[in-house]
C-alpha positions as CSV (number, residue, x, y, z in Angstrom):
1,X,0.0,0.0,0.0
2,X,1.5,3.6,-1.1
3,X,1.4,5.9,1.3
4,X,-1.5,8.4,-0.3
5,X,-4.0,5.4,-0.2
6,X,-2.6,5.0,3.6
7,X,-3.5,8.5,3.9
8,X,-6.7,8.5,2.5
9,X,-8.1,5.7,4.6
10,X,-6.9,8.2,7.4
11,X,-8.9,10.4,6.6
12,X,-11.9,8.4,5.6
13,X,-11.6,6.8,8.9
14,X,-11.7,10.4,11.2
15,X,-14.0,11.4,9.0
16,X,-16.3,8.7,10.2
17,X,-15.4,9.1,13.7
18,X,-16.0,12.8,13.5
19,X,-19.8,12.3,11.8
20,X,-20.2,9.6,14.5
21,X,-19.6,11.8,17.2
22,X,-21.8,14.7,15.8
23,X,-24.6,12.7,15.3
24,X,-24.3,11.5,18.7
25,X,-24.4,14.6,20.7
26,X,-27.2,15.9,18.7
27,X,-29.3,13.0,19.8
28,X,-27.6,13.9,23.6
29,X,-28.8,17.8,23.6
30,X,-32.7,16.5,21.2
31,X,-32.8,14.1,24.9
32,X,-31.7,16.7,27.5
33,X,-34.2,19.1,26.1
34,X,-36.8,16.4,26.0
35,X,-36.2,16.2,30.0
36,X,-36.3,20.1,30.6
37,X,-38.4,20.9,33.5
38,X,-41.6,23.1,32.1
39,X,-40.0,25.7,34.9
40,X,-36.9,26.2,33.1
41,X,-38.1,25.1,29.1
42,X,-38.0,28.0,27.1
43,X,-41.3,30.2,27.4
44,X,-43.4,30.7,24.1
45,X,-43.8,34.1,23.5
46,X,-41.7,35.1,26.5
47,X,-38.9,36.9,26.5
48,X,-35.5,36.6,28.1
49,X,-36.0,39.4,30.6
50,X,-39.0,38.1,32.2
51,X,-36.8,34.5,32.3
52,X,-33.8,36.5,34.1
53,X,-36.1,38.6,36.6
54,X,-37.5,34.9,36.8
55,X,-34.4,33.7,38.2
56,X,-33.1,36.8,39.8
57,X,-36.2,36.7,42.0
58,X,-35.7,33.0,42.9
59,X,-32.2,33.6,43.7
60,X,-32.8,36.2,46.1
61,X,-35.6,34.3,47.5
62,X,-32.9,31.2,47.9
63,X,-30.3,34.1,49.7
64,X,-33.1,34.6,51.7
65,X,-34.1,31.4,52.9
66,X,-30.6,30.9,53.6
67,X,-29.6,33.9,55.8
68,X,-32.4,33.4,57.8
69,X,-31.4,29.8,58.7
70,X,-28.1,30.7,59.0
71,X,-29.1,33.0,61.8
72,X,-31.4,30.1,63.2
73,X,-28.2,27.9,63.1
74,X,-26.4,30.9,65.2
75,X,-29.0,31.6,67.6
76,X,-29.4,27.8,68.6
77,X,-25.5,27.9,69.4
78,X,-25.4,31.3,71.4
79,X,-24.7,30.1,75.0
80,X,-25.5,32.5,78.2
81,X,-22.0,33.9,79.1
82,X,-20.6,32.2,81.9
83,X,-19.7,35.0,85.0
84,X,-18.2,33.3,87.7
85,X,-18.2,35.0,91.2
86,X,-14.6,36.1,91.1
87,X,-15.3,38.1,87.6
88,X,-18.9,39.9,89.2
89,X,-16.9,40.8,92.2
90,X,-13.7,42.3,91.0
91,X,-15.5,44.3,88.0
92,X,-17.8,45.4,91.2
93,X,-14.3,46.8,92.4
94,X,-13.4,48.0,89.4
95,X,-16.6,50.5,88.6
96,X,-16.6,51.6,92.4
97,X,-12.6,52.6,92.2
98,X,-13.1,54.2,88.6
99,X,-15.8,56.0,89.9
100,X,-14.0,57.4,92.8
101,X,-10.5,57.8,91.6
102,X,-10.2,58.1,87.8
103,X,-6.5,58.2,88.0
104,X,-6.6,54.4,89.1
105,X,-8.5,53.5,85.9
106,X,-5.2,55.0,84.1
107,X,-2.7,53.0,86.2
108,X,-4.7,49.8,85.6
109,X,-4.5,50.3,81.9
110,X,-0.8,51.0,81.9
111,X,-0.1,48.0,84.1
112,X,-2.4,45.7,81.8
113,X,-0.6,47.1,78.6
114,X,2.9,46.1,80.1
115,X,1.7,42.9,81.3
116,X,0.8,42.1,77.2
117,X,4.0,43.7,76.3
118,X,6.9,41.3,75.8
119,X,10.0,41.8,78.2
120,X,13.6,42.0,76.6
């Protein structure tokens, strides 16, 4: 065999492959469209705007749905904030000294603000 008929029976060959396939997915998208939801087919007589307001609407409805849920979730988990004794007493302290002496506020601040800094 000469290499031109190899050739040609190449390209016979994708040829066939290549109408195979076409044929194939145009029977795939005729079936897809056969199982379209009447919700999402194409409208007759509709137009494209009333499909995307359509959709915009039910989207926001979804974003909705789901922030409110969401904040369900967040309110089920939101535990009562544990105050021990110790903690109601020494704020007690606190208020009553700020109150009286504001300088002592100051000088608690300071102190906490070296605490948090690192020492060298």
């Amino acid at each position: 065999m000469s290499v031109i008929a190899r050739a040609r029976c190449a390209l016979l060959l994708a040829l066939a492959a290549l109408w195979l396939f076409r044929r194939r997915g145009k029977k795939h998208i005729a079936a897809v469209q056969a199982t379209v939801p009447a919700e999402l087919a194409p409208p007759s007589g509709g137009t494209t705007e009333k499909i995307g307001d359509k959709m915009e609407s039910k989207l926001a409805e979804r974003d909705a749905l789901q922030h409110k849920l969401e904040e369900q979730a967040l309110n089920s988990l939101k535990l009562a904030p544990v105050i021990t004794k110790t903690s109601e007493v020494l704020a007690k302290h606190l208020r009553e000294k700020i109150s009286k002496e504001p300088d002592v506020a100051s000088q608690i601040l300071r102190a906490w603000v070296r605490e948090e800094e690192p020492e060298e």
